[in-house]
N, C-alpha and C positions, 0 to 999 in steps of 0.2 A: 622437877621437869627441867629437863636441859632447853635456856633458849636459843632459839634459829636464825633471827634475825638482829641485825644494829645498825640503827639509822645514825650518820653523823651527817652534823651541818656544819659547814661553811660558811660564815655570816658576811664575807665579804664581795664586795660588787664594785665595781667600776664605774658606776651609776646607779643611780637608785630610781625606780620607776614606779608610777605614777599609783599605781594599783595596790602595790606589795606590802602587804601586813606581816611577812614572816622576820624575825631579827636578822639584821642587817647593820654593814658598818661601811663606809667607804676603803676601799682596799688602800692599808698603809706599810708597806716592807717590814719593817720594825715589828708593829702590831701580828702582823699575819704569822711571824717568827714564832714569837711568844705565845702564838694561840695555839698552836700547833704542837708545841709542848706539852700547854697546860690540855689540851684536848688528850696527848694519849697517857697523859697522868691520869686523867678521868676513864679511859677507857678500860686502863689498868687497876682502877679499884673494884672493876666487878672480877669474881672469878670465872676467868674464860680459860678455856683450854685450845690448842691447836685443831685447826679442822671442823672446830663448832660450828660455826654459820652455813646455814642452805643462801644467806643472803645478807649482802652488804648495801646500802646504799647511800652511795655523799649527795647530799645536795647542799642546797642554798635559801639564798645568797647566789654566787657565783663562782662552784670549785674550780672552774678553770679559769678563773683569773687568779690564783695562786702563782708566783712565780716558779718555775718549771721544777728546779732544784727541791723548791717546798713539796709540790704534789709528787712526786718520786720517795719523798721521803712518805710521806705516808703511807701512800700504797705499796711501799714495801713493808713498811709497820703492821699495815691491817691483811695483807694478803696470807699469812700463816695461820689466821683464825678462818679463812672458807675455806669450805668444803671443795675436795675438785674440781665438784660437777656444780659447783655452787653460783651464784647470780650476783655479777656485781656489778651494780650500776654507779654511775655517775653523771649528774644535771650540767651541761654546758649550753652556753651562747653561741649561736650560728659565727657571728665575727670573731670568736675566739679560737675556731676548730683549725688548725692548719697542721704539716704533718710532723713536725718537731713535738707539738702537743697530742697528738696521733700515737706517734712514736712510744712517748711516755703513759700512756695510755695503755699498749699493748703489751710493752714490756712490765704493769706494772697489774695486770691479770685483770685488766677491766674488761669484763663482756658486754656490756650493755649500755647503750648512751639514748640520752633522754633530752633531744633541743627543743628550747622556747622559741616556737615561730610564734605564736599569739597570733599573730594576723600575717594575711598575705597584702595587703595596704599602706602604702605610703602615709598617709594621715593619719590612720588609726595607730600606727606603730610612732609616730610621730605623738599623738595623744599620751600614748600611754609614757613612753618616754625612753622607747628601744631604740638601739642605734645599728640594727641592722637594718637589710631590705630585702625581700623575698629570693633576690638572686643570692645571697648570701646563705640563706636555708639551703637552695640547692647544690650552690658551689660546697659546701657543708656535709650534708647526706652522701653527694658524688665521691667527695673526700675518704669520707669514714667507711662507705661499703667498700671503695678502693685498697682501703689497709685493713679488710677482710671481717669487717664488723658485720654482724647479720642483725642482729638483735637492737633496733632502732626505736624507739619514739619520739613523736613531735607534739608538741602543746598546741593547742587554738586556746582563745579565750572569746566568748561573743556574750552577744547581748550591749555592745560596747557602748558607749552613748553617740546617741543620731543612727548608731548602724543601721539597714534595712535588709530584708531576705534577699535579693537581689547580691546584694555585697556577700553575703554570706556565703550565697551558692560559689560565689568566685574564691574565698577560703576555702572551700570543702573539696571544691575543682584544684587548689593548688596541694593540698596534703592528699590528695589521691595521685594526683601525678609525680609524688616523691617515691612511690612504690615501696613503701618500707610496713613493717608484720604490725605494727601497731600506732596507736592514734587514741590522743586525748583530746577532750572538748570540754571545757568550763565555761558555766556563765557567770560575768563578770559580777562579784560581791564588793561593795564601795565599802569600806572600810572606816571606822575613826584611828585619825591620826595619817592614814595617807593623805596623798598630795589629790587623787580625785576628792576626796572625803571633802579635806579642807579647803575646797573649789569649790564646790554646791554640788559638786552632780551629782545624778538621782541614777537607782536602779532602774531597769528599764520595765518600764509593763509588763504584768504577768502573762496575759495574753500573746503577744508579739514575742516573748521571752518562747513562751511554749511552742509556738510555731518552727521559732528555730531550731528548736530541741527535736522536734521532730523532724525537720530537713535534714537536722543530723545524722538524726539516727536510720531516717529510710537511705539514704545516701551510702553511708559505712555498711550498712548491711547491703543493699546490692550490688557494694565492689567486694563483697565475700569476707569484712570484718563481722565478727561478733561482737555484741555489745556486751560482755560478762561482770560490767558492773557503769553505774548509773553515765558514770560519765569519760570510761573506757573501751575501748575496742582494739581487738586484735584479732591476728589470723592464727589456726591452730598451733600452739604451744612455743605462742607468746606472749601471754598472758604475764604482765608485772610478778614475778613471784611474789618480791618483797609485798608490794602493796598488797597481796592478799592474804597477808600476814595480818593486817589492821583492819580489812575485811572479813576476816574466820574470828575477828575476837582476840588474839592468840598473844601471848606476851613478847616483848622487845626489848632491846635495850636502844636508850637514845642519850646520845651524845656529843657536848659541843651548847655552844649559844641559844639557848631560846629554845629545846631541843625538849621533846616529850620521851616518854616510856611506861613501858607496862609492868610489873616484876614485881613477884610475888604478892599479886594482890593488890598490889597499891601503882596507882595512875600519880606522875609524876610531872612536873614541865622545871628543867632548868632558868636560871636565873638571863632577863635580856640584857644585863650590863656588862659589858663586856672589863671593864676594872674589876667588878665583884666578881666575873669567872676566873682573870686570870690571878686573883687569891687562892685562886681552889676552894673556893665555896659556889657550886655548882647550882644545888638544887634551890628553886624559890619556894616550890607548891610540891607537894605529896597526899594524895588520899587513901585511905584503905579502904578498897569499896567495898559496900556492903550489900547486899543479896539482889536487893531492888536495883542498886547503881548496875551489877552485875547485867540484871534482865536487860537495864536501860540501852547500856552500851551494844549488848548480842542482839535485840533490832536496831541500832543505830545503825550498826557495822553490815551486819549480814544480811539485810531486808536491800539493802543498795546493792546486790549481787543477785544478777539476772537468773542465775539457779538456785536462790535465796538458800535456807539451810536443811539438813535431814534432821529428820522428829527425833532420832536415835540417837542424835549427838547433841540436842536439845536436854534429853532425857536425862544423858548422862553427865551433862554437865548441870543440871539444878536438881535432879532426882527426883523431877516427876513429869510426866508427860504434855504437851504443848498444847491437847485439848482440854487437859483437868481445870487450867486457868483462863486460856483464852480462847476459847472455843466461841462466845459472845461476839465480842467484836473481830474476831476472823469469819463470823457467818456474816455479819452485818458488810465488812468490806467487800467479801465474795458474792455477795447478792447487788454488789455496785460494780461490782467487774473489776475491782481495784486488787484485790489477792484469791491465788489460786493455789491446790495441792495436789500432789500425785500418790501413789502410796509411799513414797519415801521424803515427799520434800514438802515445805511452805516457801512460794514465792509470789515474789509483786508481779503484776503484770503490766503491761506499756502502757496502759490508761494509770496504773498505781504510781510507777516511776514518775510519771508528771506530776503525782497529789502527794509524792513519798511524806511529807510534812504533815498532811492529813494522815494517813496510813499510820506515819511512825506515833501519832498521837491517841491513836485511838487503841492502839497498845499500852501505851506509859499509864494512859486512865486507869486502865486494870492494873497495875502492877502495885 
């Protein structure tokens, strides 16, 4: 099976913030050279052919803190593997958008940009340890629809500590008034080894958490978003391609720092030192899943996608059908109102998405 998608990461940041558990380095000229290299030496030991990918996507870290010259070069590197019509995204920082990095952006076949606002708050963004400020998202968004981008999303992250629904509503009021097809919302996960972690601070009530999850989501749906997976929304046929790559299950290749993959069976996460990648010894961890990991991951994945999966592509992907094993604890969820089916599909419902953790558990039991 030819794959569709390649995630590559960026590990470098201009700042490192308070929250971020993903590999990360402070951006060093020298360093960012050298990784850049050893990143399409990596890319180049899989066999790819021209026009493979439905979907690209750089993140981070922080791609657009690359110096200009470096991200030119890549995206000239990686744009002969997509497809015409194919999705290529890349993750920037609202203070880093302006149109020389525009510029290189469109000449270099990026369709889709994806800015961290996290918050529309002075203090919270202060908290976290951003160095933008909400006019900066929109000096930002104004920028990038202007040099003809259509294909937009913005991050939130809540549940922040002290936040309260009041503040929230005033987040939800400013990425509505960006006007752009798509929109993410995370609740914030405190991490070991961040700079919240190693502060004391505490996630936030489950209670108060779910609250907000719901102003979310009644919010994005009566400005005419869909929510097509737990903690996405878009307006029609803006849907993340790539990300529903890691949503269907479906294999990838990933590549760069600290960087995951799916391929041929075996789940994989590159090495976070950045000295041990640029040796070219890449990989730290590789598993071959085996039948059970298989199940584990296809409701991991696909149970968090608001049209959860068809029984037919269940069928055919373990070669037997979805009630012969879990027919049990799908009655018992469905008699709590937490999962529903239609003649074609198994999905979570909006009382399940808040328990998804119950849900995805009372599955794993059987498996």
């Amino acid at each position: 099976m030819v794959i569709s998608s390649l995630y590559i990461h960026i590990p470098f940041c201009a700042h490192i913030c308070a929250y971020c558990d993903f590999s990360k380095v402070l951006y060093d000229e020298k360093w960012a050279f050298s990784y850049i290299e050893e990143l399409k030496r990596e890319i180049l030991s899989y066999p790819l052919a021209r026009n493979q990918f439905e979907t690209i996507y750089i993140g981070g870290g922080t791609p657009t803190c690359l110096k200009k010259e470096l991200l030119e070069d890549l995206l000239s590197f990686l744009r002969p593997y997509l497809k015409i019509d194919g999705e290529f995204t890349i993750e920037g920082n609202p203070e880093n958008i302006d149109d020389e990095l525009l510029a290189i952006l469109k000449e270099g076949g990026i369709n889709r940009i994806s800015l961290g606002m996290e918050s529309s708050h002075k203090k919270y963004l202060a908290l976290m340890g951003r160095k933008h400020s909400y006019k900066d998202v929109k000096n930002a968004v104004g920028l990038i629809k202007k040099w003809g981008f259509e294909n937009i999303s913005v991050d939130l992250i809540y549940a922040l500590p002290g936040e309260n629904l009041n503040e929230l509503k005033e987040d939800v009021a400013s990425m509505l008034a960006l006007n752009i097809p798509h929109l993410s919302a995370y609740s914030l996960t405190i991490n070991p080894g961040t700079s919240f972690y190693n502060n004391g601070f505490k996630e936030m009530d489950d209670s108060l958490e779910a609250d907000m999850y719901e102003l979310i989501l009644s919010s994005f749906r009566n400005a005419g978003y869909k929510r097509y997976e737990v903690s996405n929304f878009a307006k029609p046929a803006f849907y993340s391609r790539h990300n529903l790559t890691y949503w269907h299950d479906e294999e990838y290749y990933g590549c760069g720092l600290g960087a995951s993959g799916y391929v041929d069976g075996f789940r994989y996460t590159n090495t976070r030192s950045l000295g041990v990648y640029l040796k070219g010894k890449y990989r730290a961890e590789e598993e071959k899943l085996s039948v059970n990991s298989q199940l584990e991951d296809f409701f991991l994945t696909n149970l968090r996608l608001e049209d959860g999966f068809m029984k037919k592509a269940f069928e055919k992907r373990f070669g037997f059908p979805f009630f012969t094993k879990f027919s049990i604890p799908f009655l018992k969820l469905h008699n709590e109102g937490l999962i529903n089916e239609n003649s074609d599909s198994i999905f979570v419902s909006d009382k399940g998405m808040l328990l998804l953790d119950r849900v995805l558990l009372e599955f794993f039991e059987k498996i």
